[in-house]
DSSP file (Angstrom, degrees, kcal/mol; ACC not computed):
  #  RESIDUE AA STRUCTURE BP1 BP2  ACC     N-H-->O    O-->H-N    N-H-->O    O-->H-N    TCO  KAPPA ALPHA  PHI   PSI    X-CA   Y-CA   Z-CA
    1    1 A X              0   0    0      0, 0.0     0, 0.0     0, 0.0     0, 0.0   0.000 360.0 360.0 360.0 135.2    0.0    0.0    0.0
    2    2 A X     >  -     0   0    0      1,-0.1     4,-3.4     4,-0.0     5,-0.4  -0.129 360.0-110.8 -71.4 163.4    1.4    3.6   -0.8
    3    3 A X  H  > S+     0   0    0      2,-0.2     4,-2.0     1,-0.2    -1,-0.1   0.952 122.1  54.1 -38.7 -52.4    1.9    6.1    1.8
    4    4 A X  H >> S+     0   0    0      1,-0.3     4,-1.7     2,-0.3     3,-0.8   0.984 108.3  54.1 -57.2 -67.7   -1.2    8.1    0.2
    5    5 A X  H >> S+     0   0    0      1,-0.3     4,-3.3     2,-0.2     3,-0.5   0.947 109.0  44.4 -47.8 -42.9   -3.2    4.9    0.6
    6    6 A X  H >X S+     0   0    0     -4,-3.4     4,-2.7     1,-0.2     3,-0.8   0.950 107.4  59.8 -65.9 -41.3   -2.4    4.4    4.2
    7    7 A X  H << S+     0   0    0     -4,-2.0    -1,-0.2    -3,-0.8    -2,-0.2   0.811 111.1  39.0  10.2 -72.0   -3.0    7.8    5.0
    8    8 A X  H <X S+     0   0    0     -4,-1.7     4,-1.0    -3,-0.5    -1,-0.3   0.658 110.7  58.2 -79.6 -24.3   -6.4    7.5    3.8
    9    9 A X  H XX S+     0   0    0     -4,-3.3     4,-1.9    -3,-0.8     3,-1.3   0.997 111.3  45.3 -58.8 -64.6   -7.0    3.9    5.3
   10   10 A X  H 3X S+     0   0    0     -4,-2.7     4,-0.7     1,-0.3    -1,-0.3   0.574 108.9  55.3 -64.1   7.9   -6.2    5.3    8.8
   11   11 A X  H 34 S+     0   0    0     -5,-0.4    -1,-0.3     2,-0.2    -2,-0.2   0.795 114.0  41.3-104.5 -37.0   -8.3    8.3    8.2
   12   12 A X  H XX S+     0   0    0     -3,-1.3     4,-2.0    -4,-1.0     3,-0.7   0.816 106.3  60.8 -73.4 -31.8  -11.1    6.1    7.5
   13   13 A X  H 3X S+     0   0    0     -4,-1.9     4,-2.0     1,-0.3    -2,-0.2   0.843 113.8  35.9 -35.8 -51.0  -10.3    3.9   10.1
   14   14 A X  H 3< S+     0   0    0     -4,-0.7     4,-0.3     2,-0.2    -1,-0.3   0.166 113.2  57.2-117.1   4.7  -10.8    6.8   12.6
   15   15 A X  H <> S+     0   0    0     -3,-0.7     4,-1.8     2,-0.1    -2,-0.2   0.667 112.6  48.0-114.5 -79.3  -14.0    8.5   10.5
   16   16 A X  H  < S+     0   0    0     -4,-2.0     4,-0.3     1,-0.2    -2,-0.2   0.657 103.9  57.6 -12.9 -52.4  -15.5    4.7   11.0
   17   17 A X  T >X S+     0   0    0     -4,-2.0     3,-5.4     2,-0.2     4,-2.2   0.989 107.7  47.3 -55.9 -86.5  -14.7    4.7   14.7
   18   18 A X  H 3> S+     0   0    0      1,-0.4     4,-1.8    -4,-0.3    -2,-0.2   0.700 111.2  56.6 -18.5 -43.5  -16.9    7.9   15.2
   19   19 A X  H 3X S+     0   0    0     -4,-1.8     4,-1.1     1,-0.2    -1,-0.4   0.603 105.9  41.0 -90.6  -6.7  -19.3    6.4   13.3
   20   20 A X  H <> S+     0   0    0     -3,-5.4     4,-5.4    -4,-0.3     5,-0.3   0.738 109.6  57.3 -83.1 -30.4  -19.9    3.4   15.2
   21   21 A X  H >X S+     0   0    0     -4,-2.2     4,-1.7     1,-0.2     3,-1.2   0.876 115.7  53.0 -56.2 -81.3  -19.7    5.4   19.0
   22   22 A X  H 3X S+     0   0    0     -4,-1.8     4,-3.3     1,-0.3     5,-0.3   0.532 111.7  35.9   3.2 -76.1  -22.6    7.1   16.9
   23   23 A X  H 3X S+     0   0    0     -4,-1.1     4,-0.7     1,-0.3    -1,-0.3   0.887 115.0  54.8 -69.5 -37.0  -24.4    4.2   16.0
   24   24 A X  H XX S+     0   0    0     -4,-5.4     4,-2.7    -3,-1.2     3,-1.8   0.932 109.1  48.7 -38.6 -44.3  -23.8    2.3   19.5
   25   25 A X  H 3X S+     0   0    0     -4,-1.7     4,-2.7    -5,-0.3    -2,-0.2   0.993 119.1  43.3 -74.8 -47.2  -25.3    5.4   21.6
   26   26 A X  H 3X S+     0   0    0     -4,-3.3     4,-1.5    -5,-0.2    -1,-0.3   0.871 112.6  49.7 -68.8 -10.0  -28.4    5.2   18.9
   27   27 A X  H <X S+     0   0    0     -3,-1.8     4,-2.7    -4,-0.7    -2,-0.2   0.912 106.0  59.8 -86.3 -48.2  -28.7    1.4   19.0
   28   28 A X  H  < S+     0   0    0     -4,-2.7     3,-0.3     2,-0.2     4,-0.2   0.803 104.8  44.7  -8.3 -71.1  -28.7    2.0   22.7
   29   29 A X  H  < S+     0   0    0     -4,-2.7     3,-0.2     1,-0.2    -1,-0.2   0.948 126.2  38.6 -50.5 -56.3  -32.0    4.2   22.6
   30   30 A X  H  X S+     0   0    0     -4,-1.5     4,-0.9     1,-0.2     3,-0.2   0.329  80.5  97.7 -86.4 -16.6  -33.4    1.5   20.1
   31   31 A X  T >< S+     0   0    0     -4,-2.7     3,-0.6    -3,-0.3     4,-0.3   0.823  79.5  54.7 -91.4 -44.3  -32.5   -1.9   20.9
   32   32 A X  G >4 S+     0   0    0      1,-0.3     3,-1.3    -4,-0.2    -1,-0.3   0.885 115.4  43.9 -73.0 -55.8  -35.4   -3.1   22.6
   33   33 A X  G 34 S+     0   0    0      1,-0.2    -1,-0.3    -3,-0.2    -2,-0.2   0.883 125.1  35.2 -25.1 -60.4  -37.6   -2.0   19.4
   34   34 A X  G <X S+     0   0    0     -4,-0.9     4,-2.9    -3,-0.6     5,-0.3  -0.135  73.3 128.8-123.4  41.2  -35.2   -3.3   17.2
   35   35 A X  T <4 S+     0   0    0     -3,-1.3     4,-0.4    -4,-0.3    -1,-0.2   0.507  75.9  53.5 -72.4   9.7  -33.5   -6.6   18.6
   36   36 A X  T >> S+     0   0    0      2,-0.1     4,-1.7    -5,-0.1     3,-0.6   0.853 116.1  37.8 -91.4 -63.1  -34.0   -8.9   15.8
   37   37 A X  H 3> S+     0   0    0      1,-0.3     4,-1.3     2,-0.2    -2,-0.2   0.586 111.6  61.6 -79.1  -9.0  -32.4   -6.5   13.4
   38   38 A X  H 3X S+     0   0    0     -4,-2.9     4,-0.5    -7,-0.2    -1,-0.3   0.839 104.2  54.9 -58.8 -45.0  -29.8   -5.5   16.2
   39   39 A X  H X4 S+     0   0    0     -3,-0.6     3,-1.1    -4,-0.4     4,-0.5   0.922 107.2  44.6 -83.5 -28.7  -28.7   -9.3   16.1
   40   40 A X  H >< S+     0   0    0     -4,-1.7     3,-1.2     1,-0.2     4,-0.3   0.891 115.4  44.9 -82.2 -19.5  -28.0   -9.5   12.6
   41   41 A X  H 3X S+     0   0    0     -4,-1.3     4,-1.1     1,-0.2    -1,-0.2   0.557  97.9  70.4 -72.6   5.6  -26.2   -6.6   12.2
   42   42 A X  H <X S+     0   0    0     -3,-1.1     4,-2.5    -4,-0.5    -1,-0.2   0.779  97.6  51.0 -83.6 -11.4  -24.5   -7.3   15.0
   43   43 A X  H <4 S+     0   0    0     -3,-1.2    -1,-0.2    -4,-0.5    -2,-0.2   0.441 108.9  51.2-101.3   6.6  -22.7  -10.2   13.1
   44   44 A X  H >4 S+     0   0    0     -4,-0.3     3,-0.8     2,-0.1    -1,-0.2   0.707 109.5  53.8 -85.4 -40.6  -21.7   -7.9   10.0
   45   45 A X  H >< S+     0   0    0     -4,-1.1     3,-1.7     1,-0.3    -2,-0.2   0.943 107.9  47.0 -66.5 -47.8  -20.4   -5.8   12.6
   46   46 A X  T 3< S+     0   0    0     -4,-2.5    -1,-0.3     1,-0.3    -3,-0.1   0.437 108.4  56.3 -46.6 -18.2  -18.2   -8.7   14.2
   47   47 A X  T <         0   0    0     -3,-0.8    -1,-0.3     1,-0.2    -2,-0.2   0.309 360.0 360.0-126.6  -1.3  -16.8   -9.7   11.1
   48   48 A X    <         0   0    0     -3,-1.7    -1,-0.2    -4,-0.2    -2,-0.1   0.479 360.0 360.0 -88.4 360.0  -15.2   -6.2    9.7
């Protein structure tokens, strides 16, 4: 991988992160609503 790329990896890396605290704090609010579709995404989540 070039410098550039890694750059950009970790920058996504750390854009990603943000976006997961995000989505925990909202799955939080949700999960009781949405525990079916909590458990299969949870195994998409597991697998990155």
């Amino acid at each position: 991988m070039t410098e550039t790329g890694e750059l950009l990896h970790h920058g996504f890396k750390m854009q990603f992160a943000e976006t997961e605290k995000q989505a925990v704090l909202e799955k939080q609010t949700t999960f009781r609503v949405q525990r079916t579709e909590d458990r299969s995404g949870g195994v998409i989540a597991s697998q990155i």
